[in-house]
Structures are given as structure tokens and as C-alpha cells.
C-alpha positions in Angstrom: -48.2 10.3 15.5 -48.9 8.1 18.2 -45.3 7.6 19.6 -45.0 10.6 22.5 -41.9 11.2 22.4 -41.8 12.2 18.5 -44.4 14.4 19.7 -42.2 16.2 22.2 -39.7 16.3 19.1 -42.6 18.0 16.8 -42.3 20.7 19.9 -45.6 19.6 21.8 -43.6 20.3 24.9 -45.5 20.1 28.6 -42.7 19.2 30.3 -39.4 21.3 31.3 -37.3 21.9 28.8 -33.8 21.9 28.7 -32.1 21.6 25.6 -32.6 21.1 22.1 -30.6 21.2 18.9 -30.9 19.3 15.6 -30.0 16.0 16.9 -31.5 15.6 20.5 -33.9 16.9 22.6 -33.3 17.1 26.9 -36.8 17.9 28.7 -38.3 16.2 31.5 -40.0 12.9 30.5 -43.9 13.2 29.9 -44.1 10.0 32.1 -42.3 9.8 34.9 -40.9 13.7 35.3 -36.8 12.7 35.3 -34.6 14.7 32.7 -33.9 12.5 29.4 -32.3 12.8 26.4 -34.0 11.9 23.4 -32.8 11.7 19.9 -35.0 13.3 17.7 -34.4 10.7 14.6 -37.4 8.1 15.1 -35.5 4.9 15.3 -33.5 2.9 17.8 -30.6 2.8 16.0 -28.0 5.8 16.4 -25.1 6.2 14.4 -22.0 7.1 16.3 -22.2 11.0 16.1 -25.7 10.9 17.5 -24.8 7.9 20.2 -21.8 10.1 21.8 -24.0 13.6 21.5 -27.2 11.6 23.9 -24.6 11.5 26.1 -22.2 14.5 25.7 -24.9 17.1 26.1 -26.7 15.7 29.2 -22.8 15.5 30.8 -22.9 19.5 29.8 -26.3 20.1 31.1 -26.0 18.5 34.6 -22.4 17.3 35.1 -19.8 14.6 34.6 -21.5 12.5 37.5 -24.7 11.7 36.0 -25.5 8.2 35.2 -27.8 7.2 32.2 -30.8 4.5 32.3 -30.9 3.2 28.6 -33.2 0.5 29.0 -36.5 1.8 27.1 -39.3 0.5 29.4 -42.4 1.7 27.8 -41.5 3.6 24.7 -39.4 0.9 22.8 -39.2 2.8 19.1 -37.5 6.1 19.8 -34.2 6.4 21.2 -34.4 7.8 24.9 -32.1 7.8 27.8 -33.3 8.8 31.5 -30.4 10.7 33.4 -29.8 10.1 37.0 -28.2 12.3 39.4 -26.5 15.4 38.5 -27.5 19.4 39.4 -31.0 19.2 37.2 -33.5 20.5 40.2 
């Protein structure tokens, strides 16, 4: 289990966490320390339920203003979104 993100899925949690259900997974990102959303199926490929709940839940979390960074820098396997903005301090 190399990929760290299916390791904060698996519960190995050392960040903040905010949320979590069967689908996704909202904590602070082991990397850089923003709130993102992660979808706790290892893949890249969402289906429509799980593409609309990354983004539904976060908007529930921290507000309709946030804004979403969906370009995977580092980890490029598991589905992640960084929020930006919103009432997460």
C-alpha cells in the first residue's frame, strides 16, 4: 500500500479529520495541510454518484463558496480534490 492517500482511506489518519462515509473521505492533506476530499475507491475514474458527492459534501462541510483544485499534482492514481476557501480553520 504504497499510494497515501488509500492509506488515509484504510483509517491511518494523522491529519484532521472531517468527514467520512462510504464513498469519500474529507481530512486535511498529509502533504500540504489544506482540506480535500478524497474518494475512497482507488481509481481516477468516478462514476456520476461519487463525482457530485466529492463535491456535495465539501459544499456541506465548509460552504457554497468554496472552490475545488482537481488537478492531482503528486498523487495521480486516487481521486482527490483540494478545497479552497470556505469556514474550515
Amino acid at each position: 500500500m504504497d499510494c497515501p492517500l488509500c492509506k488515509l482511506v484504510a483509517g491511518d489518519i494523522k491529519t484532521k479529520l472531517y468527514y467520512q462515509d462510504k464513498v469519500v473521505i474529507a481530512a486535511n492533506c498529509p502533504t500540504c495541510g489544506k482540506p480535500i476530499i478524497v474518494l475512497k475507491r482507488h481509481t481516477m475514474k468516478p462514476n456520476n454518484f461519487e463525482r457530485v458527492h466529492m463535491e456535495m459534501v465539501p459544499k456541506e462541510l465548509f460552504g457554497d463558496t468554496i472552490k475545488f483544485r482537481k488537478k492531482q499534482r503528486q498523487i495521480l492514481d486516487h481521486l482527490h480534490y483540494h478545497i479552497l476557501g470556505g469556514n474550515h480553520a
